[in-house]
PyMOL commands that place a pseudoatom at each C-alpha (Angstrom):
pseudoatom trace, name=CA, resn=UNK, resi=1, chain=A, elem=C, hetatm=0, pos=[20.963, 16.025, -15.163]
pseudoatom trace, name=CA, resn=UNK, resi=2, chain=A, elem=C, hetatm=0, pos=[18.016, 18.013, -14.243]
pseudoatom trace, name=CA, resn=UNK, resi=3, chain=A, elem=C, hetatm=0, pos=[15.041, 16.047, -12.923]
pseudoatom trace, name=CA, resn=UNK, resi=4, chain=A, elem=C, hetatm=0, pos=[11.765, 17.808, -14.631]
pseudoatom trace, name=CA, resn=UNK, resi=5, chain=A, elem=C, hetatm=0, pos=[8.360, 17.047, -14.101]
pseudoatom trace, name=CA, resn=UNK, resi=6, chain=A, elem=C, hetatm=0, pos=[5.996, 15.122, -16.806]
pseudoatom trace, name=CA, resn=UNK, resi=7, chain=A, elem=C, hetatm=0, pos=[2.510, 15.045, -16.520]
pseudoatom trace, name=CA, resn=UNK, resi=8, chain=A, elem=C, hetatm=0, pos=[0.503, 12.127, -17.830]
pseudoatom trace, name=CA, resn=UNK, resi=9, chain=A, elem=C, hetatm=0, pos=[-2.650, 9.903, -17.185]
pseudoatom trace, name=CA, resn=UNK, resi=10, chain=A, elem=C, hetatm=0, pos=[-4.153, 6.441, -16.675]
pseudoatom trace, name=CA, resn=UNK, resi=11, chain=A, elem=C, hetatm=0, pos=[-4.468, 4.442, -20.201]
pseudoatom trace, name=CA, resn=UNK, resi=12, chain=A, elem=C, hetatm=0, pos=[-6.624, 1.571, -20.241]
pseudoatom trace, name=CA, resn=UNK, resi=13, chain=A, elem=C, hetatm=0, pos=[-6.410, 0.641, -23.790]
pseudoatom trace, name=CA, resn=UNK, resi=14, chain=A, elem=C, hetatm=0, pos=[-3.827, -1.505, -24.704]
pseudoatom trace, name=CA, resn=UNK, resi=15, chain=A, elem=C, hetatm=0, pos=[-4.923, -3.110, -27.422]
pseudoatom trace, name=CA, resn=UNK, resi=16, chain=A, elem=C, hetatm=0, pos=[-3.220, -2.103, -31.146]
pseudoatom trace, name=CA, resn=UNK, resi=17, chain=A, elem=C, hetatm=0, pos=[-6.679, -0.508, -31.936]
pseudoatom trace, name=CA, resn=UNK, resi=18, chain=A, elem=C, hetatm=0, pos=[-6.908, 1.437, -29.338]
pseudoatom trace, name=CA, resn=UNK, resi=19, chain=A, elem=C, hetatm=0, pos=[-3.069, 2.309, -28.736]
pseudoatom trace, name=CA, resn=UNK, resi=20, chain=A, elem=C, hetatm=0, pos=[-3.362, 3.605, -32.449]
pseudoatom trace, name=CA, resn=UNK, resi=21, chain=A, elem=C, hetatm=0, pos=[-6.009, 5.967, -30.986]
pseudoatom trace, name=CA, resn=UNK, resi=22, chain=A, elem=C, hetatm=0, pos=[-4.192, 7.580, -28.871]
pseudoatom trace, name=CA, resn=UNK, resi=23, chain=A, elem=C, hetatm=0, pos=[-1.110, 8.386, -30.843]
pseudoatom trace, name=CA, resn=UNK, resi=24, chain=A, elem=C, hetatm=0, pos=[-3.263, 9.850, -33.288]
pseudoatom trace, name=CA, resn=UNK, resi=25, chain=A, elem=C, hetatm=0, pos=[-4.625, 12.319, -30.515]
pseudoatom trace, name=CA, resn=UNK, resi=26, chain=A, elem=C, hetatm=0, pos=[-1.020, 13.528, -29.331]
pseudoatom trace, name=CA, resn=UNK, resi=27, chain=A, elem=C, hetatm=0, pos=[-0.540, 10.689, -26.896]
pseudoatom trace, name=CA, resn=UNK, resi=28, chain=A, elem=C, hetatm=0, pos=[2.418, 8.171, -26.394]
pseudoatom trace, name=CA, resn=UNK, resi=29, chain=A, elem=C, hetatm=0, pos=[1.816, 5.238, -24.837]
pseudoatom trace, name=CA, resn=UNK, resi=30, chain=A, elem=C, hetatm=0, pos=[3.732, 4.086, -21.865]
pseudoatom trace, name=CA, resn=UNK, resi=31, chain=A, elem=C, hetatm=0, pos=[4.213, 1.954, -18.783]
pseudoatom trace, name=CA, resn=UNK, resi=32, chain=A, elem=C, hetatm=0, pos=[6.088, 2.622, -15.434]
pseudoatom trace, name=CA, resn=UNK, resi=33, chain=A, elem=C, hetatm=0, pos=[7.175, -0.560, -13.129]
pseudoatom trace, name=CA, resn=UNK, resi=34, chain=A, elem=C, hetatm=0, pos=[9.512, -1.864, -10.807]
pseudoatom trace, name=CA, resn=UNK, resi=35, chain=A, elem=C, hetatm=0, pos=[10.192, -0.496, -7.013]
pseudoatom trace, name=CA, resn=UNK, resi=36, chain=A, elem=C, hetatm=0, pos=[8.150, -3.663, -5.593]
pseudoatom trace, name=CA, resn=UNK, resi=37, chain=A, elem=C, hetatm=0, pos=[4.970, -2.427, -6.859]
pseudoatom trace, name=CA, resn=UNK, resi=38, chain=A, elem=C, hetatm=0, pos=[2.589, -3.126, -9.467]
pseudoatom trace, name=CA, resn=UNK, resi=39, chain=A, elem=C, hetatm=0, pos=[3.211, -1.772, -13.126]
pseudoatom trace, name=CA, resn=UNK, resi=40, chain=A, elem=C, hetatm=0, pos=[1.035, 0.778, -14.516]
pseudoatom trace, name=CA, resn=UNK, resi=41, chain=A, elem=C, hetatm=0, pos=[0.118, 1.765, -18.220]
pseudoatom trace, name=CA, resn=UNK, resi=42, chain=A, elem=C, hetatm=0, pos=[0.292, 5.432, -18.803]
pseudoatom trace, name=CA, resn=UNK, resi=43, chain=A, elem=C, hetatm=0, pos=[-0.303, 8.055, -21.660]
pseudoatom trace, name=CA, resn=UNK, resi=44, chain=A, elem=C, hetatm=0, pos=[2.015, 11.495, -21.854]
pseudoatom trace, name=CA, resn=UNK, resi=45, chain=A, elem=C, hetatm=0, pos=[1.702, 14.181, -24.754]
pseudoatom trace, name=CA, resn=UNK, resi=46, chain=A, elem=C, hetatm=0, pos=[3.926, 13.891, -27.749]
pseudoatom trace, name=CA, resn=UNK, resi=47, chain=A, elem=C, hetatm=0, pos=[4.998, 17.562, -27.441]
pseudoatom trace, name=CA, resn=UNK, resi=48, chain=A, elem=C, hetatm=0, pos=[6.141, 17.208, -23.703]
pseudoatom trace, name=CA, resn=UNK, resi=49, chain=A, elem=C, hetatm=0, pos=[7.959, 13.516, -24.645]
pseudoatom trace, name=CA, resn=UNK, resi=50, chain=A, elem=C, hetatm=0, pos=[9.604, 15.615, -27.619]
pseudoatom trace, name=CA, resn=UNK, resi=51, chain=A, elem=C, hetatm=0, pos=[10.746, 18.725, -25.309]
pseudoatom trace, name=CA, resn=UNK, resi=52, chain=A, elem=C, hetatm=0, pos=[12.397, 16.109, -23.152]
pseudoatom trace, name=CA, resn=UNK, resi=53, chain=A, elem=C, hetatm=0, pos=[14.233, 14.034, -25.215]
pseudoatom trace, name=CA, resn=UNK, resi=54, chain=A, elem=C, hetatm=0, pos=[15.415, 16.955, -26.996]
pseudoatom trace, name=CA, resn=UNK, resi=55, chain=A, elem=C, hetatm=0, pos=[17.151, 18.069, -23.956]
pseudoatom trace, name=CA, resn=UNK, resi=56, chain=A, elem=C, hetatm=0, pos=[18.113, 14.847, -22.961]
pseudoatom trace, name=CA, resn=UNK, resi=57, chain=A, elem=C, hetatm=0, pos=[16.540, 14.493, -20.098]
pseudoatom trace, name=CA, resn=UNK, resi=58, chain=A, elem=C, hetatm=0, pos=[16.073, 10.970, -18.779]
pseudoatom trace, name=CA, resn=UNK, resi=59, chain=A, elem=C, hetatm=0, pos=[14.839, 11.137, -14.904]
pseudoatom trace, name=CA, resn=UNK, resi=60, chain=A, elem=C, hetatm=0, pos=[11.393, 12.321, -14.225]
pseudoatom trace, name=CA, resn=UNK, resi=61, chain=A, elem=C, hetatm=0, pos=[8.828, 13.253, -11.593]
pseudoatom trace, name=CA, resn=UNK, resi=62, chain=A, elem=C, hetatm=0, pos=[5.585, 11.739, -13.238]
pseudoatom trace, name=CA, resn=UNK, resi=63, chain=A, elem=C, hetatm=0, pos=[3.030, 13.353, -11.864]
pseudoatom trace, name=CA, resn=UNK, resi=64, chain=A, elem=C, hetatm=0, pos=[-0.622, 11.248, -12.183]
pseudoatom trace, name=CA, resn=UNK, resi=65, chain=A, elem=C, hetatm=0, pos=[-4.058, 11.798, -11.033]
pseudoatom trace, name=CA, resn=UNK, resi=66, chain=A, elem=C, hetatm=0, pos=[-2.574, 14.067, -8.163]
pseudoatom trace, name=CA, resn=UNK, resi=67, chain=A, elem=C, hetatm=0, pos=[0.293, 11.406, -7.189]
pseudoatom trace, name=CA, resn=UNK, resi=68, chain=A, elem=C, hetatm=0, pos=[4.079, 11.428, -8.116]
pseudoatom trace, name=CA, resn=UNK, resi=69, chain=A, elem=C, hetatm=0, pos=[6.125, 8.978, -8.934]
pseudoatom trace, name=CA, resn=UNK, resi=70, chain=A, elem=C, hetatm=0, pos=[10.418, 8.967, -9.326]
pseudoatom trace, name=CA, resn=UNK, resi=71, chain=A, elem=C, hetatm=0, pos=[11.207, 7.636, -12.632]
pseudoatom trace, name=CA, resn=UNK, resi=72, chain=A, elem=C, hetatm=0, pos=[14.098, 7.362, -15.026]
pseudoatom trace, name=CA, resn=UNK, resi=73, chain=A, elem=C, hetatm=0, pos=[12.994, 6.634, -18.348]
pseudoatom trace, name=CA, resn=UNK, resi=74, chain=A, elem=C, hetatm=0, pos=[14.655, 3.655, -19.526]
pseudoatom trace, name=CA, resn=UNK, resi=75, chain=A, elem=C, hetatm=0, pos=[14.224, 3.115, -23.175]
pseudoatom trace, name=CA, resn=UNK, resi=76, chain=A, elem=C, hetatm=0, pos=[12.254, 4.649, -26.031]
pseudoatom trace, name=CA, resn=UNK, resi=77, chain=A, elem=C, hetatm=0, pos=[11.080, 2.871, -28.929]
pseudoatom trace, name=CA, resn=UNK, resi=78, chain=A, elem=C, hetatm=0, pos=[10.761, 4.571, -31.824]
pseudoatom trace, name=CA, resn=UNK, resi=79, chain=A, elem=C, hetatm=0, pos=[9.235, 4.311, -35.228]
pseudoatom trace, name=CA, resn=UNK, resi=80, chain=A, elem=C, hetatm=0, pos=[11.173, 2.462, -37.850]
pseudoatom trace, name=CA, resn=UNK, resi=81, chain=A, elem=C, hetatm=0, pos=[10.765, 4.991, -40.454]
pseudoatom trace, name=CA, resn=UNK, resi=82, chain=A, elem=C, hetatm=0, pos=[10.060, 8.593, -38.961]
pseudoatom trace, name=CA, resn=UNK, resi=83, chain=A, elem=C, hetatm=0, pos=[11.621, 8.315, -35.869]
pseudoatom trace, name=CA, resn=UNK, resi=84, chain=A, elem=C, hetatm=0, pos=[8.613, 9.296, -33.487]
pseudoatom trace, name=CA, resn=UNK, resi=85, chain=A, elem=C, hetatm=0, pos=[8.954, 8.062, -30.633]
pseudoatom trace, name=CA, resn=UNK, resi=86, chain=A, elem=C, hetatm=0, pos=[6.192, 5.123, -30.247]
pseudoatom trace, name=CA, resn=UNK, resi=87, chain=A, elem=C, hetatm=0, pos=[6.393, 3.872, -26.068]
pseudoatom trace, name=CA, resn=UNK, resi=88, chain=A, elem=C, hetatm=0, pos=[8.099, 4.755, -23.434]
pseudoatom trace, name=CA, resn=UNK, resi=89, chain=A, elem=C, hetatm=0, pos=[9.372, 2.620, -20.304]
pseudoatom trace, name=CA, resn=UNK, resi=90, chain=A, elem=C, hetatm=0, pos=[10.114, 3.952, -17.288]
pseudoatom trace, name=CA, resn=UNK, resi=91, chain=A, elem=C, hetatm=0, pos=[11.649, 2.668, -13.821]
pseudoatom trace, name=CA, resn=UNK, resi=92, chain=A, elem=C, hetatm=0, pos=[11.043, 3.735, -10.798]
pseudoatom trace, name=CA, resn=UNK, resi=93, chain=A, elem=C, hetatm=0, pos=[13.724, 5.161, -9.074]
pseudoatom trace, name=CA, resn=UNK, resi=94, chain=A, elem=C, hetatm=0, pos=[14.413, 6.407, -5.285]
pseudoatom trace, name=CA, resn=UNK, resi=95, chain=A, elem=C, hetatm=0, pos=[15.975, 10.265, -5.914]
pseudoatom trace, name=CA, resn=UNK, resi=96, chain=A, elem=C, hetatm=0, pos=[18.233, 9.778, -2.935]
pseudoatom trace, name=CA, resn=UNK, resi=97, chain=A, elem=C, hetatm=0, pos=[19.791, 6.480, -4.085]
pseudoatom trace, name=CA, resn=UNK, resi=98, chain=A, elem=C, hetatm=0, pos=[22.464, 5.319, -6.525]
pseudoatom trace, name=CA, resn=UNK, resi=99, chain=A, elem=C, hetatm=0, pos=[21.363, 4.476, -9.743]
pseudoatom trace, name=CA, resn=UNK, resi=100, chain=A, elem=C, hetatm=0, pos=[23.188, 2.131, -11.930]
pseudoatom trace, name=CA, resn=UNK, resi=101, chain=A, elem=C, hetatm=0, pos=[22.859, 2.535, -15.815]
pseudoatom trace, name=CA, resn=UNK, resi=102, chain=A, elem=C, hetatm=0, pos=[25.108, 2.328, -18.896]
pseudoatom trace, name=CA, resn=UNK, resi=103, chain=A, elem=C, hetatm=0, pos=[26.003, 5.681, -20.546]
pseudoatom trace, name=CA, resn=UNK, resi=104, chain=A, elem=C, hetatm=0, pos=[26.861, 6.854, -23.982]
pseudoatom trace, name=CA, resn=UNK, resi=105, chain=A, elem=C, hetatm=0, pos=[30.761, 7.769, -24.971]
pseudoatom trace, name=CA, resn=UNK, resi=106, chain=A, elem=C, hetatm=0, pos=[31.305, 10.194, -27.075]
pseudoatom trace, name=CA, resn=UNK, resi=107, chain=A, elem=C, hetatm=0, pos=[34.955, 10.631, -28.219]
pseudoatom trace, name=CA, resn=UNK, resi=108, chain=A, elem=C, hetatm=0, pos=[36.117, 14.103, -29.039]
pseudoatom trace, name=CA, resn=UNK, resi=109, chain=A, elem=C, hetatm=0, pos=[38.821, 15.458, -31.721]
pseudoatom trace, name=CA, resn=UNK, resi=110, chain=A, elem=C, hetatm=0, pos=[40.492, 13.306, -34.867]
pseudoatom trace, name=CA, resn=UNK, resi=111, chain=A, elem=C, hetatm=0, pos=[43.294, 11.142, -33.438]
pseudoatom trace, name=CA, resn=UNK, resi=112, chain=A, elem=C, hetatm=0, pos=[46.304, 12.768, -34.236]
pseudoatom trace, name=CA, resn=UNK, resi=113, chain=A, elem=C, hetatm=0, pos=[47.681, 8.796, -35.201]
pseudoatom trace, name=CA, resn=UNK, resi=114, chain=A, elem=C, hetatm=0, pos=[45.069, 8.393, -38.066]
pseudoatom trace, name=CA, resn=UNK, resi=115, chain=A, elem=C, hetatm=0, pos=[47.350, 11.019, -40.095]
pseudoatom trace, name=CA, resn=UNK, resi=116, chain=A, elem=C, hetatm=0, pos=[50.037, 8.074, -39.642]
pseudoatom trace, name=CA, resn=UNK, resi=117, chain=A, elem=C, hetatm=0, pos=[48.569, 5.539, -41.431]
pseudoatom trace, name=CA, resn=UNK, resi=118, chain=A, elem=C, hetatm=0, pos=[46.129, 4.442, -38.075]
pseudoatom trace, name=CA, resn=UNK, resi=119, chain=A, elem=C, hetatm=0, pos=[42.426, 3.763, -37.407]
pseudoatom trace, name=CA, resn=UNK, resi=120, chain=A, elem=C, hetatm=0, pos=[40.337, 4.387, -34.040]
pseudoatom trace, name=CA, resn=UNK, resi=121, chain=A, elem=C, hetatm=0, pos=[38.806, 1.351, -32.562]
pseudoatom trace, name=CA, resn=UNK, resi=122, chain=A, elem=C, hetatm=0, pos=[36.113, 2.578, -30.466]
pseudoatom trace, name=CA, resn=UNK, resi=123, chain=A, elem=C, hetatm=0, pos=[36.179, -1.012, -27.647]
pseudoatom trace, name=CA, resn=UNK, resi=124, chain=A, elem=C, hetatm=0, pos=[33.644, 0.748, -25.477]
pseudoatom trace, name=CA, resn=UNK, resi=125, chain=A, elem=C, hetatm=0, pos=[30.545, 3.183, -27.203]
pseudoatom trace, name=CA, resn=UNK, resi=126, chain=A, elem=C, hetatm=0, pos=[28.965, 3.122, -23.841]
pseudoatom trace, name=CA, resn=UNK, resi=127, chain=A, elem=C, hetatm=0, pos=[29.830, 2.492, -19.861]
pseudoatom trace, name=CA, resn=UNK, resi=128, chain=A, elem=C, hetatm=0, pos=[28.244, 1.305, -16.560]
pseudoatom trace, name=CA, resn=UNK, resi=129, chain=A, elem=C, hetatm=0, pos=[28.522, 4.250, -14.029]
pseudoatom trace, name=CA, resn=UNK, resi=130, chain=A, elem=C, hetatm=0, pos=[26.504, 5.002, -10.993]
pseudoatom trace, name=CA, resn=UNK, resi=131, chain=A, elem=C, hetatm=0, pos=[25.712, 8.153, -9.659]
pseudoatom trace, name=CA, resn=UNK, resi=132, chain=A, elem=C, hetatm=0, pos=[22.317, 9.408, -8.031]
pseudoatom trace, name=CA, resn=UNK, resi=133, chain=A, elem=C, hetatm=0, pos=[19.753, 10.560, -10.195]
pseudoatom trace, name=CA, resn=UNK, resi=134, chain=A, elem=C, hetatm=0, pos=[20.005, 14.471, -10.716]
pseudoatom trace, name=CA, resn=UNK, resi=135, chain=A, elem=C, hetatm=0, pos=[24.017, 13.882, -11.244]
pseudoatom trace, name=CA, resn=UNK, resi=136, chain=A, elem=C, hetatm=0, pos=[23.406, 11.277, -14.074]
pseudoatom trace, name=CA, resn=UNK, resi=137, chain=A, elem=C, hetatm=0, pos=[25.133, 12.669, -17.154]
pseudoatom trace, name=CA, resn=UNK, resi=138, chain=A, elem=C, hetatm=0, pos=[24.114, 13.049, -21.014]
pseudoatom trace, name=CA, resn=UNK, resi=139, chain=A, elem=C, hetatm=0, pos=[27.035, 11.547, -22.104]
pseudoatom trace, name=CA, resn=UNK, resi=140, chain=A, elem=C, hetatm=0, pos=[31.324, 10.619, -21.107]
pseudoatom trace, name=CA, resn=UNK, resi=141, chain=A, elem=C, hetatm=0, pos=[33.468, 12.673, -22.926]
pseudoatom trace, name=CA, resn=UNK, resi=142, chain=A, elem=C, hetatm=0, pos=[36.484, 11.693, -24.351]
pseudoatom trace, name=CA, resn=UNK, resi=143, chain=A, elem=C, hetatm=0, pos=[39.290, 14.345, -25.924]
pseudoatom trace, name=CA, resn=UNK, resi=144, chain=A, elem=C, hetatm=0, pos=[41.153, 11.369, -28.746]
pseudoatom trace, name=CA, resn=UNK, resi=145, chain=A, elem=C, hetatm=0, pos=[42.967, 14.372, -30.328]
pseudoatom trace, name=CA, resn=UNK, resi=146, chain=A, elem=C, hetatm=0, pos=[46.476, 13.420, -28.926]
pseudoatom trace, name=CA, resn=UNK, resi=147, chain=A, elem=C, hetatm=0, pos=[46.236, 9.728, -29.586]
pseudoatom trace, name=CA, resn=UNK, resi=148, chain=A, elem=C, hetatm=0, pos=[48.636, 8.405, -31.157]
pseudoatom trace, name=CA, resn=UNK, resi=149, chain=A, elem=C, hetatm=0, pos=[49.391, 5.249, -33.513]
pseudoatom trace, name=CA, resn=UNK, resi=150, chain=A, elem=C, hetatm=0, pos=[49.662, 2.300, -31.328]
pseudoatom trace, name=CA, resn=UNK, resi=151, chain=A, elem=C, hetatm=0, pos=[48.017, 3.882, -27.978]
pseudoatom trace, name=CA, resn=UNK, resi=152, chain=A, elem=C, hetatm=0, pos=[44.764, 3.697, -26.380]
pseudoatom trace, name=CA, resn=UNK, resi=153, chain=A, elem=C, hetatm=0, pos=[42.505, 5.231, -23.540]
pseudoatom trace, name=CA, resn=UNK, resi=154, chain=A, elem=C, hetatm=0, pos=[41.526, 3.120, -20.215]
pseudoatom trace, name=CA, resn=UNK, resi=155, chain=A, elem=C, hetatm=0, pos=[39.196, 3.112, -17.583]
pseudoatom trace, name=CA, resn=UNK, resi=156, chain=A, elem=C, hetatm=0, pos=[41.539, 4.426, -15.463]
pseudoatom trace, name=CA, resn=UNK, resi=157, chain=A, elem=C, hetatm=0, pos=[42.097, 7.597, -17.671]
pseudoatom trace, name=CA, resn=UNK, resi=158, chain=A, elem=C, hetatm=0, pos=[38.445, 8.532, -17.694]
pseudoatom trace, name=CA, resn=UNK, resi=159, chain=A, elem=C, hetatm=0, pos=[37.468, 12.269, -16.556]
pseudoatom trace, name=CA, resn=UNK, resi=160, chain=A, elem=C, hetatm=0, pos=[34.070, 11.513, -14.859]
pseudoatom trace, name=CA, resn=UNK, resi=161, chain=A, elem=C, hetatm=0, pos=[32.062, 13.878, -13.724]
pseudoatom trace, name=CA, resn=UNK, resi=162, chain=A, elem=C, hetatm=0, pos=[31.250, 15.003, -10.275]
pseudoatom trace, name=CA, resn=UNK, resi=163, chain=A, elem=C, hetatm=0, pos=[29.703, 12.301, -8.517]
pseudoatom trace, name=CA, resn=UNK, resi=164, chain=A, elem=C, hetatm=0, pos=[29.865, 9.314, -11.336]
pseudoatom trace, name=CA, resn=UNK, resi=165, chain=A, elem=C, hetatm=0, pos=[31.640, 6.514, -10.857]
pseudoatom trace, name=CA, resn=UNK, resi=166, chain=A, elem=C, hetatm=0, pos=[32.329, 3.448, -12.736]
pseudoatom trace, name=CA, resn=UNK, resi=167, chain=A, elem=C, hetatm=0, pos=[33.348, -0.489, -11.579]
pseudoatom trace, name=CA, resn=UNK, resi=168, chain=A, elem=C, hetatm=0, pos=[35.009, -0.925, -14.561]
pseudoatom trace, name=CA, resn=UNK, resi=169, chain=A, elem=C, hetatm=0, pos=[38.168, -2.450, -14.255]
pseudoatom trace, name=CA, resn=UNK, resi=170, chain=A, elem=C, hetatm=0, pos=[41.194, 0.074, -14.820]
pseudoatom trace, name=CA, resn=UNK, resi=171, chain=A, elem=C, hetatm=0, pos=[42.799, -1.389, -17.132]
pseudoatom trace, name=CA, resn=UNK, resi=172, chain=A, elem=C, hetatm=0, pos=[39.709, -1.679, -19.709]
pseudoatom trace, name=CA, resn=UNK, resi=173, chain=A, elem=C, hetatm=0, pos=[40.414, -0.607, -22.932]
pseudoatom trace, name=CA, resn=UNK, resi=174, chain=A, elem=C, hetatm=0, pos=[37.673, 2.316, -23.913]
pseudoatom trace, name=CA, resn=UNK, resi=175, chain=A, elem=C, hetatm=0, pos=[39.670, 2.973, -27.448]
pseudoatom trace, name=CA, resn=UNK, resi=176, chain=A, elem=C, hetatm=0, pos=[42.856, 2.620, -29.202]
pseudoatom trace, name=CA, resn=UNK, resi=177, chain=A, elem=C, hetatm=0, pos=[44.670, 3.365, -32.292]
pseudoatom trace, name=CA, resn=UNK, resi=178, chain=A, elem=C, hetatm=0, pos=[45.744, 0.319, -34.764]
pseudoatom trace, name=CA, resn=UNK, resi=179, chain=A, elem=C, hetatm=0, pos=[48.125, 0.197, -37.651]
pseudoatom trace, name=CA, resn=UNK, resi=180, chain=A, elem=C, hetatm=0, pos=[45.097, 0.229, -40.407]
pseudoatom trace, name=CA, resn=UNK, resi=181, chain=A, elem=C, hetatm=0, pos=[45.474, -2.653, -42.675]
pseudoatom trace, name=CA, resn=UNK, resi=182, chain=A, elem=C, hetatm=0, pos=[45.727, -3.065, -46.582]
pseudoatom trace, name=CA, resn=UNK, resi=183, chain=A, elem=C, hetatm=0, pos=[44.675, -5.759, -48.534]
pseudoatom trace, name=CA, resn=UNK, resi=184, chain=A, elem=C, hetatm=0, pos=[47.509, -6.962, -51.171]
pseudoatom trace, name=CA, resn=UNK, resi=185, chain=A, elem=C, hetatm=0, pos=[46.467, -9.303, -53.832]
pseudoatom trace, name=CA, resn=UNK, resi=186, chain=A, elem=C, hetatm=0, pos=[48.535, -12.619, -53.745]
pseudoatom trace, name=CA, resn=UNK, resi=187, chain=A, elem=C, hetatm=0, pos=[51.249, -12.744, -57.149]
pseudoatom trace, name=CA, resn=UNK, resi=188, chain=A, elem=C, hetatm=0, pos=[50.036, -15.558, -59.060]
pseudoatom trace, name=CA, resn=UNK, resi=189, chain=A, elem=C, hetatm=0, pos=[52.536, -18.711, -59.341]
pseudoatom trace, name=CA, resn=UNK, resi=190, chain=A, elem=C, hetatm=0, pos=[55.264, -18.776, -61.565]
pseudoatom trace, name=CA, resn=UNK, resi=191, chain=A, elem=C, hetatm=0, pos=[54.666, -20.708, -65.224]
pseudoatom trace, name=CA, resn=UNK, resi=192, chain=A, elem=C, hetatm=0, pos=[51.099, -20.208, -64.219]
pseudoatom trace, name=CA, resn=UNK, resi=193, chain=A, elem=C, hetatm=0, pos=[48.839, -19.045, -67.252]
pseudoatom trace, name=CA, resn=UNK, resi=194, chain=A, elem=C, hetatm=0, pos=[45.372, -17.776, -67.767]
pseudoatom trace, name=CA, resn=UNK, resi=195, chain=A, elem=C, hetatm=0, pos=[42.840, -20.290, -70.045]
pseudoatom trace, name=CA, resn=UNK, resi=196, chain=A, elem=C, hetatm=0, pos=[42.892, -17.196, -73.334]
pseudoatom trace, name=CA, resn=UNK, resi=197, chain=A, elem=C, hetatm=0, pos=[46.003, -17.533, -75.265]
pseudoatom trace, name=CA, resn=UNK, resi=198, chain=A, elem=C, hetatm=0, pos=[47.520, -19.631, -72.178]
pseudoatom trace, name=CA, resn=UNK, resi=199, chain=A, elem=C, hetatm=0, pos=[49.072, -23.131, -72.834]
pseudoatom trace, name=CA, resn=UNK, resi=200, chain=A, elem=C, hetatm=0, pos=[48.044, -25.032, -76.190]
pseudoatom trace, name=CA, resn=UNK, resi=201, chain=A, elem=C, hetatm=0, pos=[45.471, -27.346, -75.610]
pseudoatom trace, name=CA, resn=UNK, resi=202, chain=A, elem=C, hetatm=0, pos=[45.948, -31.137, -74.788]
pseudoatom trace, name=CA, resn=UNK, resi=203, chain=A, elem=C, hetatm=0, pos=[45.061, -34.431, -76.430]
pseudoatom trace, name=CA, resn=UNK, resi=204, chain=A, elem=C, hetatm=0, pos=[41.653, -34.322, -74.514]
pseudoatom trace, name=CA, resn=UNK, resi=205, chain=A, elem=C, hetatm=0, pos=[41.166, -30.408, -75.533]
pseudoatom trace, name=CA, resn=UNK, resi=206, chain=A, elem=C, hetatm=0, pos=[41.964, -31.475, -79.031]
pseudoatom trace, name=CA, resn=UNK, resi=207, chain=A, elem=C, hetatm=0, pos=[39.473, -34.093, -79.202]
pseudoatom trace, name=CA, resn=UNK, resi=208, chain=A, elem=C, hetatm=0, pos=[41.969, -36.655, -79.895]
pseudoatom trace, name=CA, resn=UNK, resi=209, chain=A, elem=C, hetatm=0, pos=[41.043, -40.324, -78.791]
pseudoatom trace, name=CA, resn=UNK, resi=210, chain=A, elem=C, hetatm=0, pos=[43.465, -42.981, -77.680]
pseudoatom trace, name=CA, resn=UNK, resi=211, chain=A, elem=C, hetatm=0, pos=[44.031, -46.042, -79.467]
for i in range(1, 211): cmd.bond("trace and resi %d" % i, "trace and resi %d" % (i + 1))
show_as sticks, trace
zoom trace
């Protein structure tokens, strides 16, 4: 993964008011901590956040007020209805140290066991790796086109990339292909009969009273 260079600037409002503000004149709000040092609250234009995430680029030199700081951004919240991206959080990182973080699975092909009456369970979306920072990757692909009805992918089968590795135990299933189940309705009893035009009505149903 390419490290690129954001610039962006000291915020000092933080209030909703003020926040508000500042999206409305191209800014996104943000904050970068951890590293043993103080957090910060910082501002970055929309149109750099949007070039970024577009390419999927997650680790950053920040560059602020003539100082740089390491970074990988680790989560984006975004608006519930237009998906805009609202804050950002980054963490700072050393560039010449592993980094630990989970990454996205994305599983390639239609299983050829679905044709056989089979579903894909997808166990793992996402997995643990570490790797240093310019060698994270976008995402773990998966080929599922061969898998067949009752067999799965593990840990252990994983192609990672140069440089990525993952603790996960080998044997952890990632995905597998299950018999896909039906739902049969249960026969009714025998002699049993439905209350319209079933059995003819009782002393009670008649209105009859007992001596």
């Amino acid at each position: 993964m390419e490290v690129t260079t954001l610039k962006g600037s000291l915020r000092s409002a933080v209030g909703s008011k003020q926040v508000k503000r500042l999206r409305s004149a191209g800014m996104i709000p943000g904050i970068i901590y951890g590293g043993r040092k103080d957090p910060i609250n910082i501002a970055i234009e929309n149109r750099e956040v949007d070039r970024e995430l577009r390419y999927h680029h997650r680790v950053f030199k920040i560059e602020i007020g003539g100082k740089s700081e390491s970074v990988y951004m680790q989560e984006v919240q975004y608006h519930t209805l237009n998906d805009q991206p609202m804050h950002l959080d980054f963490k700072r990182i050393d560039l010449d140290a592993d980094l630990e973080l989970e990454v996205e699975i994305s599983f390639l092909g239609h299983p050829a066991g679905i044709s056989k009456g089979g579903r894909l369970i997808k166990d793992q979306n996402a997995i643990k790796v570490r790797t240093k920072p310019h060698t994270v990757p976008e995402e773990i692909r998966i080929n599922i086109a061969k898998l067949e009805l009752g067999e799965s992918i593990t840990a252990e089968m994983l192609e990672l990339p140069e440089g990525v590795t993952t603790d996960l135990p080998p044997d952890t299933v990632v995905c597998h292909i299950t018999l896909a189940k039906t739902e049969e309705l249960e026969p009714a009893p025998e002699g049993a009969e439905g209350t319209e035009g079933g059995a003819e009505p009782g002393p009670e149903d008649a209105g009859e009273t007992k001596d």
